[in-house]
TORPA-4810 file (N, C-alpha, C, O; in nm, 3 decimals):
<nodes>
NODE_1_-2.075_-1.638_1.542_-1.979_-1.743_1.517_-1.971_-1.831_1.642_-1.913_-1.793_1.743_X
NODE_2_-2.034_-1.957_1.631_-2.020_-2.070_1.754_-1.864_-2.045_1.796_-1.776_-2.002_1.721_X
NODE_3_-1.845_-2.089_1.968_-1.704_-2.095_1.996_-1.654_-2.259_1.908_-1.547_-2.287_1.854_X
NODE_4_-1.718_-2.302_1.916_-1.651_-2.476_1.879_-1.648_-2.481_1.734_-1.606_-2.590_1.694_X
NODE_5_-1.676_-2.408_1.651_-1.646_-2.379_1.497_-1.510_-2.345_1.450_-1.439_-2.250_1.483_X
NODE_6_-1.483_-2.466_1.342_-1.340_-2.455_1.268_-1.348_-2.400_1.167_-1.430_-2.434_1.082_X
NODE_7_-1.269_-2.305_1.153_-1.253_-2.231_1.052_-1.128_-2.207_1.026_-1.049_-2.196_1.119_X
NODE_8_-1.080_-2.192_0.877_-1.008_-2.221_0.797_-0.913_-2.077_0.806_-0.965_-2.009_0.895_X
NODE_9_-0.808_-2.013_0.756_-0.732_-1.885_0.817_-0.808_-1.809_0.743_-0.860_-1.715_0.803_X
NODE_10_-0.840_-1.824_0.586_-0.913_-1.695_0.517_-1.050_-1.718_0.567_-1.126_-1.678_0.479_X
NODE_11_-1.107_-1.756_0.649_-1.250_-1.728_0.704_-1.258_-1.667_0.840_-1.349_-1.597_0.885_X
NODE_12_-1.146_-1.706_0.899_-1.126_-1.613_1.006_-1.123_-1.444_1.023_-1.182_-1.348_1.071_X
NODE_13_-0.988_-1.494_0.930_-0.945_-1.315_0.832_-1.047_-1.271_0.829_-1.071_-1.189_0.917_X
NODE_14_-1.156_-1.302_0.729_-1.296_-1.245_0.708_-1.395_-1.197_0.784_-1.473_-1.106_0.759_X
NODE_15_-1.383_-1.292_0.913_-1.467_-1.272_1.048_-1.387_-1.178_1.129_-1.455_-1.132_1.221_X
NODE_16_-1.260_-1.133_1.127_-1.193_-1.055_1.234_-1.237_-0.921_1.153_-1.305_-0.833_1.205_X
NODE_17_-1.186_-0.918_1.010_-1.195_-0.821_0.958_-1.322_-0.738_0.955_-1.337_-0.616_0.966_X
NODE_18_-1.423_-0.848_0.935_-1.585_-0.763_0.935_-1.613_-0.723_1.082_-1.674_-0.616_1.093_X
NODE_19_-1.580_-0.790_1.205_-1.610_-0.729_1.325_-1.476_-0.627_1.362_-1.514_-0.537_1.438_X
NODE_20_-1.398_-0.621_1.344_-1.286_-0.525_1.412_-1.237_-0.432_1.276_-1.141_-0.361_1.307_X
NODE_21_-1.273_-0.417_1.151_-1.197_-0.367_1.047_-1.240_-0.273_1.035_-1.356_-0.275_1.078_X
NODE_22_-1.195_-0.127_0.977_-1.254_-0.017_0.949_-1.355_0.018_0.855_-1.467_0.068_0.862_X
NODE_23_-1.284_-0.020_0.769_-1.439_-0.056_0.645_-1.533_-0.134_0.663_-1.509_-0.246_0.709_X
NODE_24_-1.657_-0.098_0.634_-1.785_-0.140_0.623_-1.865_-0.192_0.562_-1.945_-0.282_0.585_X
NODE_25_-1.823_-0.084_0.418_-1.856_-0.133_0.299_-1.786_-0.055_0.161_-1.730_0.054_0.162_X
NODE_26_-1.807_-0.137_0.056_-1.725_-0.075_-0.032_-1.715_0.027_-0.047_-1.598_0.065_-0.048_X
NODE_27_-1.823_0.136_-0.069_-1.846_0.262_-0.085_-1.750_0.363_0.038_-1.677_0.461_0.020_X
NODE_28_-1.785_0.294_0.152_-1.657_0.345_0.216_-1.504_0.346_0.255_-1.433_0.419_0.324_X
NODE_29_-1.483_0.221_0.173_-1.359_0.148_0.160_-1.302_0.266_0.027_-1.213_0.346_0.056_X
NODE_30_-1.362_0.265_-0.111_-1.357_0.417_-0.215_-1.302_0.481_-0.120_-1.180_0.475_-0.104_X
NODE_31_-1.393_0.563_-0.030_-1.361_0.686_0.016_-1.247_0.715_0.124_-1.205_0.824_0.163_X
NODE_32_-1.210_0.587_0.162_-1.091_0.594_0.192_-1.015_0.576_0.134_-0.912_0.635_0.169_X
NODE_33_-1.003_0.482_-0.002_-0.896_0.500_-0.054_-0.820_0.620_-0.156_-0.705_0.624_-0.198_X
NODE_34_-0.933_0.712_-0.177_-0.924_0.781_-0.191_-0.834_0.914_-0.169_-0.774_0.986_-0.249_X
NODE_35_-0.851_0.918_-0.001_-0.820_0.999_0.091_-0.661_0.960_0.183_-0.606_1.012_0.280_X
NODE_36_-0.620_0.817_0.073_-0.498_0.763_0.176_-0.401_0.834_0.202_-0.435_0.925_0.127_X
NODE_37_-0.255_0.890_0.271_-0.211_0.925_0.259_-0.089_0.842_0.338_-0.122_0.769_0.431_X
NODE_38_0.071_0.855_0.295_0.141_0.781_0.394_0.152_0.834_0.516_0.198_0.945_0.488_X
NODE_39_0.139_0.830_0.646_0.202_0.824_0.761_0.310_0.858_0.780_0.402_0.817_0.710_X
NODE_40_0.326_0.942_0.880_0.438_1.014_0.933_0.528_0.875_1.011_0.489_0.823_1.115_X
NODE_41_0.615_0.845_0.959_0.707_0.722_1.051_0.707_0.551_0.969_0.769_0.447_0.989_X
NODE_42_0.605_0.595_0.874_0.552_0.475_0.826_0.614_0.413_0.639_0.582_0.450_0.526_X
NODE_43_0.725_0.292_0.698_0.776_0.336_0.561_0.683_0.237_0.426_0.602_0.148_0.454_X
NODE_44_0.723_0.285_0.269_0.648_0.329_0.167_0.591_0.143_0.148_0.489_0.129_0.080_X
NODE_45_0.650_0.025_0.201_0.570_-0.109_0.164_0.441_-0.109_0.275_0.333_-0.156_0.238_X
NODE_46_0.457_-0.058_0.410_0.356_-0.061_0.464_0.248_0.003_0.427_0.138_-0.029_0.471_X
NODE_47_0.264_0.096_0.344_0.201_0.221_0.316_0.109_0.175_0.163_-0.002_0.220_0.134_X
NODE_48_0.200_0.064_0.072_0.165_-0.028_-0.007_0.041_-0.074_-0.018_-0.061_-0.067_-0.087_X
NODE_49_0.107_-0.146_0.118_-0.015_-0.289_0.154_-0.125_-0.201_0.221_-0.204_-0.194_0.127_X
NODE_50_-0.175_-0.137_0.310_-0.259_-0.022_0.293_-0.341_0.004_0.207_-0.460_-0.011_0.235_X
NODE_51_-0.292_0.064_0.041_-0.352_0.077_0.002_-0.404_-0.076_-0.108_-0.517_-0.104_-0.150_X
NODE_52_-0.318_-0.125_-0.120_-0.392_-0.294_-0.143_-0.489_-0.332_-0.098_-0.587_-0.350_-0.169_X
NODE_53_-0.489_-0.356_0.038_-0.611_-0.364_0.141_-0.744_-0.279_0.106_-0.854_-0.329_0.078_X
NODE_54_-0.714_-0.139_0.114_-0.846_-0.024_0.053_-0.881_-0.056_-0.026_-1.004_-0.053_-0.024_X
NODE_55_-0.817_-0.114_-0.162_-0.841_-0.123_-0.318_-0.930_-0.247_-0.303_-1.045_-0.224_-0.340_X
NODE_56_-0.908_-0.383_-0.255_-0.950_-0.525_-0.230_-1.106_-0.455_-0.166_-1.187_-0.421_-0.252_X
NODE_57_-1.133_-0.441_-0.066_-1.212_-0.397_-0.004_-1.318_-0.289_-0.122_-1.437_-0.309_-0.146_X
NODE_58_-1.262_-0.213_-0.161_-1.348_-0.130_-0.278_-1.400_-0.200_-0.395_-1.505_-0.173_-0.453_X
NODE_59_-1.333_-0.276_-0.418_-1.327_-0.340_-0.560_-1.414_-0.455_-0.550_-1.475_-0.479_-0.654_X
NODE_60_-1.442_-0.554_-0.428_-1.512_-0.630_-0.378_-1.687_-0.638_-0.488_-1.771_-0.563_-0.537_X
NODE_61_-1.662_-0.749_-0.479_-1.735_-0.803_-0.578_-1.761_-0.764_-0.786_-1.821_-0.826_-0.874_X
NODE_62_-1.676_-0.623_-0.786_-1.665_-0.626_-0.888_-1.586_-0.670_-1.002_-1.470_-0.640_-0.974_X
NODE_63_-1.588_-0.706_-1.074_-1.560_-0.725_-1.181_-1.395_-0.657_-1.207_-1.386_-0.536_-1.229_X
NODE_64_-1.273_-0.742_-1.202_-1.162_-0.672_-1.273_-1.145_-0.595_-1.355_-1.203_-0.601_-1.464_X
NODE_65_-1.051_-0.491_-1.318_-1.094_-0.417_-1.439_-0.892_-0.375_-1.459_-0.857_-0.288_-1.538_X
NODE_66_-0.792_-0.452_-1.375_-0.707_-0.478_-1.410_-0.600_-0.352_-1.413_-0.521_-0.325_-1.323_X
NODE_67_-0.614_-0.290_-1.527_-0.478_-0.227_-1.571_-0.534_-0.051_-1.538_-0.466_0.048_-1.514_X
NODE_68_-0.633_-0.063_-1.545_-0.736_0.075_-1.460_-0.753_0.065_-1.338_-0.802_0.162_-1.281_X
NODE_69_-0.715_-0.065_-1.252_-0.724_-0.035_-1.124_-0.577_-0.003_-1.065_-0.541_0.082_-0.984_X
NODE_70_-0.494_-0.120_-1.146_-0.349_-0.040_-1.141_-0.273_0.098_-1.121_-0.202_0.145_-1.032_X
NODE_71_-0.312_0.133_-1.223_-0.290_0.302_-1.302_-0.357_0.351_-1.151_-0.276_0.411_-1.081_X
NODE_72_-0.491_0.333_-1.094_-0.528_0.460_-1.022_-0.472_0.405_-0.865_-0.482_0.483_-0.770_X
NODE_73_-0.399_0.235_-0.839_-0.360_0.234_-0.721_-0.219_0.292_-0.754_-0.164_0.292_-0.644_X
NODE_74_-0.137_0.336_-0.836_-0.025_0.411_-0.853_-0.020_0.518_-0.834_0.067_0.577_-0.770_X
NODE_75_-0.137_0.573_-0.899_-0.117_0.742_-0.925_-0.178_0.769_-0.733_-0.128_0.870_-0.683_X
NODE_76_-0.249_0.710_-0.662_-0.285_0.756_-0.525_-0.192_0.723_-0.402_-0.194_0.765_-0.286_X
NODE_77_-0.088_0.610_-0.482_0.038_0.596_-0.367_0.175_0.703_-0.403_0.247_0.758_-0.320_X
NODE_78_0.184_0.712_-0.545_0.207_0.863_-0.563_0.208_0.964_-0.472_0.289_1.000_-0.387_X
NODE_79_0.053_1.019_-0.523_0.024_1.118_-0.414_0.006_1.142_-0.331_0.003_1.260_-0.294_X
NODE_80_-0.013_1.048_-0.262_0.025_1.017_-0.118_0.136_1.027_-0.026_0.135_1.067_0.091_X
NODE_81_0.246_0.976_-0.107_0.383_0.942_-0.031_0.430_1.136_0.017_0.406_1.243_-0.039_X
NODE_82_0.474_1.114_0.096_0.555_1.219_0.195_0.645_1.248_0.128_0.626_1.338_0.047_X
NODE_83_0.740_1.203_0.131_0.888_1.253_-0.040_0.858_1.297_-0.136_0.789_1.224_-0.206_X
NODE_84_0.890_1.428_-0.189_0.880_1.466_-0.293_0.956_1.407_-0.397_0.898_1.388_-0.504_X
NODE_85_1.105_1.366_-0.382_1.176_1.319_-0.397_1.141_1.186_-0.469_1.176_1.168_-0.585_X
NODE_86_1.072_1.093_-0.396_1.031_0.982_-0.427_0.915_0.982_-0.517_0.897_0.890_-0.597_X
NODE_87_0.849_1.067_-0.508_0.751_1.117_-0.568_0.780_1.143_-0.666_0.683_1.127_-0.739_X
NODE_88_0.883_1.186_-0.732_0.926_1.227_-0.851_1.033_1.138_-0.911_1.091_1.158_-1.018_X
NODE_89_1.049_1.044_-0.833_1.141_0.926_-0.911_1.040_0.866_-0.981_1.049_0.837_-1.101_X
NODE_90_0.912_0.839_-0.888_0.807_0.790_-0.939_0.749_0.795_-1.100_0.731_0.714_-1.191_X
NODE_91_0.731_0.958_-1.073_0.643_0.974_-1.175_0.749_1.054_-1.302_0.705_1.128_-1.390_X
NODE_92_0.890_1.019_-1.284_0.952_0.987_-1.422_0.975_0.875_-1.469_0.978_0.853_-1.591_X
NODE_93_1.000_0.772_-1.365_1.011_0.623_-1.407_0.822_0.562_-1.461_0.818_0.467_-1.539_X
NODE_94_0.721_0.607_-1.425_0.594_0.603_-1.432_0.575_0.445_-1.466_0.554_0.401_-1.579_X
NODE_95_0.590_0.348_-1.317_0.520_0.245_-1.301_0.437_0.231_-1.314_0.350_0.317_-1.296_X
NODE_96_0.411_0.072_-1.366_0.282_0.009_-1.398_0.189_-0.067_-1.333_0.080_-0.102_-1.378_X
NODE_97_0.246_-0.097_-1.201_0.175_-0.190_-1.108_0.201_-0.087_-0.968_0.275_0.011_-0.959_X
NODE_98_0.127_-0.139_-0.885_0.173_-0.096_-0.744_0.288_-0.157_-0.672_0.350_-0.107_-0.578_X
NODE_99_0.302_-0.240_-0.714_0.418_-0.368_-0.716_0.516_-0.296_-0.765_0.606_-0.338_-0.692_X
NODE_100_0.565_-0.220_-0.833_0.656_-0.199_-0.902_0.681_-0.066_-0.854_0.798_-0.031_-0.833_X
NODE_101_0.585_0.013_-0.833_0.594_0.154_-0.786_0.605_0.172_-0.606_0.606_0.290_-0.569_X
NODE_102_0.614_0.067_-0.500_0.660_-0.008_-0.379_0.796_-0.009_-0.376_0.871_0.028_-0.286_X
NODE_103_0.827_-0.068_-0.512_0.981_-0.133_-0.495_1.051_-0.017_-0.538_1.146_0.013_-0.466_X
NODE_104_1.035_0.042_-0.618_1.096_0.148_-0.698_1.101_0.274_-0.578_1.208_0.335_-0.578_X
NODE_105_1.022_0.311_-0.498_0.994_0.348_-0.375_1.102_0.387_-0.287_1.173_0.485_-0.266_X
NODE_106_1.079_0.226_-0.230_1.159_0.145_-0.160_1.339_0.211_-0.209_1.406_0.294_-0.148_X
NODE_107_1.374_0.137_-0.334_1.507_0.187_-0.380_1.555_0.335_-0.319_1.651_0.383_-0.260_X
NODE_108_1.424_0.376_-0.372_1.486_0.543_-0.375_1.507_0.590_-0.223_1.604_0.656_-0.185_X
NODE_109_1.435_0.560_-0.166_1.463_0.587_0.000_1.563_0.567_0.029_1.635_0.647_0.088_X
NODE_110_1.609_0.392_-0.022_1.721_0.401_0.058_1.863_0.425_0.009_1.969_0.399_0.065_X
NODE_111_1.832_0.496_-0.135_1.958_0.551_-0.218_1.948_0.728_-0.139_2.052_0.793_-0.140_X
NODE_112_1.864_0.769_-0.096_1.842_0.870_0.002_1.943_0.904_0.142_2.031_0.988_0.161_X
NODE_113_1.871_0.774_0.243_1.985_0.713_0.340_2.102_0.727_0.290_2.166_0.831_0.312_X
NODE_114_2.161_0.607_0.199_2.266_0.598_0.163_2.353_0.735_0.227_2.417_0.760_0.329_X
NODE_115_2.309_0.818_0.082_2.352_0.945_0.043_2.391_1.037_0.214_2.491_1.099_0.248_X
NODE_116_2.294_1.015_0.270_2.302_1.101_0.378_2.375_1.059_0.511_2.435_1.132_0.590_X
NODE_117_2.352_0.894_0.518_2.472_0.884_0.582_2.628_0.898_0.544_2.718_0.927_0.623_X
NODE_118_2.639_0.870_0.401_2.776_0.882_0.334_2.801_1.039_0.384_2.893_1.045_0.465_X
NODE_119_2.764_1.114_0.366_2.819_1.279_0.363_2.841_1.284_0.531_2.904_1.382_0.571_X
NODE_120_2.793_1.185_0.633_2.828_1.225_0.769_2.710_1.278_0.846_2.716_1.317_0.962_X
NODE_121_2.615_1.276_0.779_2.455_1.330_0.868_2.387_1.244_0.893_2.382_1.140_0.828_X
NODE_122_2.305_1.274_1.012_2.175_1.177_1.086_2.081_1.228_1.026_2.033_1.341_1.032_X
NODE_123_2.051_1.130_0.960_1.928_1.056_0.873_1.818_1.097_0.984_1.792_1.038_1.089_X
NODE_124_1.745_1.245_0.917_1.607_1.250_1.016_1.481_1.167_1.011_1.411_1.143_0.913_X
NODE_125_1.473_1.142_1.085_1.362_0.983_1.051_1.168_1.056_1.073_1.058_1.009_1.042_X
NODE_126_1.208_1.178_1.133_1.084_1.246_1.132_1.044_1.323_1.008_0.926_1.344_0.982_X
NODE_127_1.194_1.388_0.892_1.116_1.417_0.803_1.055_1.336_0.693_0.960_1.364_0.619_X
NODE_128_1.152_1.199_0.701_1.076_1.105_0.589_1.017_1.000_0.696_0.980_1.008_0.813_X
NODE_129_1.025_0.883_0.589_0.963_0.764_0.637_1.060_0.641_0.689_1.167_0.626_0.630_X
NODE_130_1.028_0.559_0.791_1.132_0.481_0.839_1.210_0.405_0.749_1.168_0.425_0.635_X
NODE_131_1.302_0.327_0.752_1.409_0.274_0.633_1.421_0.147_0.676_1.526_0.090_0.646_X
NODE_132_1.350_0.096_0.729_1.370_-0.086_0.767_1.413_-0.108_0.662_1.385_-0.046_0.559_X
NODE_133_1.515_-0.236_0.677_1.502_-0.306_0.525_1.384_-0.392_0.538_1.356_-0.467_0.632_X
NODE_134_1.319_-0.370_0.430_1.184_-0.404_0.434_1.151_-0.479_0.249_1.170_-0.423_0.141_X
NODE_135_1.120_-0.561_0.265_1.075_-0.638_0.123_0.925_-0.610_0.072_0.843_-0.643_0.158_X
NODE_136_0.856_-0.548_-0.067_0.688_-0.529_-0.061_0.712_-0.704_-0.125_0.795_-0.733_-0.211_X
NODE_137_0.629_-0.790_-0.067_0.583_-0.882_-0.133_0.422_-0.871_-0.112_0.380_-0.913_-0.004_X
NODE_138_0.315_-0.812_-0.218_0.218_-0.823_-0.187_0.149_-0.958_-0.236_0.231_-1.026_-0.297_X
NODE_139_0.039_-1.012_-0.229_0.010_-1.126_-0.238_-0.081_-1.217_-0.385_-0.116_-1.332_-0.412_X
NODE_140_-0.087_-1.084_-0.446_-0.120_-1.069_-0.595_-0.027_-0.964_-0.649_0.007_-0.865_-0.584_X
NODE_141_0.016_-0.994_-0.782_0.075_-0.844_-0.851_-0.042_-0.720_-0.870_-0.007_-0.602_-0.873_X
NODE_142_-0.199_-0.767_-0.882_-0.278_-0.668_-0.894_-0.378_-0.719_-0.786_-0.363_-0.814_-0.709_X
NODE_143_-0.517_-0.606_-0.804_-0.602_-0.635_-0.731_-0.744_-0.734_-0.811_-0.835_-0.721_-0.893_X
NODE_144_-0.699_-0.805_-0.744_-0.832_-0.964_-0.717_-0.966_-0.907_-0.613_-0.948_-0.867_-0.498_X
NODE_145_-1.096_-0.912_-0.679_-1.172_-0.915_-0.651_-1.255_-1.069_-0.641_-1.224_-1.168_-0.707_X
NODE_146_-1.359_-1.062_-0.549_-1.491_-1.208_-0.567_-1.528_-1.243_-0.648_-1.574_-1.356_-0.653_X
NODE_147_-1.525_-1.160_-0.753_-1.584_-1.227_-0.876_-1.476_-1.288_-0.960_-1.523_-1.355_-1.051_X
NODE_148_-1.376_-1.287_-0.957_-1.254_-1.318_-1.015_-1.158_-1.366_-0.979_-1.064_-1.381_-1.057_X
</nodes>
């Protein structure tokens, strides 16, 4: 990349990402997303966009496939998340987007908090995940691939 070359923010993105990003290529972008799990400290929208990012990266150049990529970015932020708790708000309310299963998340954590500061206890921040108030706005409701 010349130094005196203008480039536009999503071409940059593209150039930071291919020299400094973890993924390589799709096949290994899969296998991480696969393997995601949330982070100890790390609360459930960061943990979101994460796996958004993995999914974009995997999905890359193929073909949408929409309501199947949905379903399996749900069921792996699911299983992922650290809360059992949340985990199981989850998968009785059984969201349809990742978008929806973020926010729904989100709620439950901090109906969690709530709860635990109301009764008079410090909220251990090491056994769950941090409680920013935090908004998921991801930047599609699903995942957008190149070809689409």
């Amino acid at each position: 990349m010349p130094d005196n070359q203008q480039l536009t923010y999503e071409q940059l993105k593209d150039e930071l990402k291919l020299r400094y990003g973890e993924v390589t290529d799709a096949q290994h972008a899969l296998k991480l997303l696969r393997s995601v799990k949330q982070k100890q400290g790390e609360n459930v929208a960061t943990y979101g966009e994460r796996i958004l990012s993995l999914a974009k990266d995997a999905c890359a150049g193929v073909p949408a496939a929409g309501d199947t990529i949905e379903g399996m970015l749900v069921g792996q932020f699911t299983d992922g998340l650290l809360s059992d708790q949340v985990r199981i708000k989850l998968i009785r309310n059984n969201p349809a987007t990742l978008t929806d299963a973020v926010s729904l998340a989100l709620k439950e954590q901090n109906i969690m908090r709530r709860v635990t500061l109301r009764r008079g206890g410090n909220y251990d921040h090491h056994h769950e995940t941090s409680y920013r108030a935090v908004t998921y706005r991801p930047t599609r409701s699903s995942v957008r691939t190149n070809a689409g």
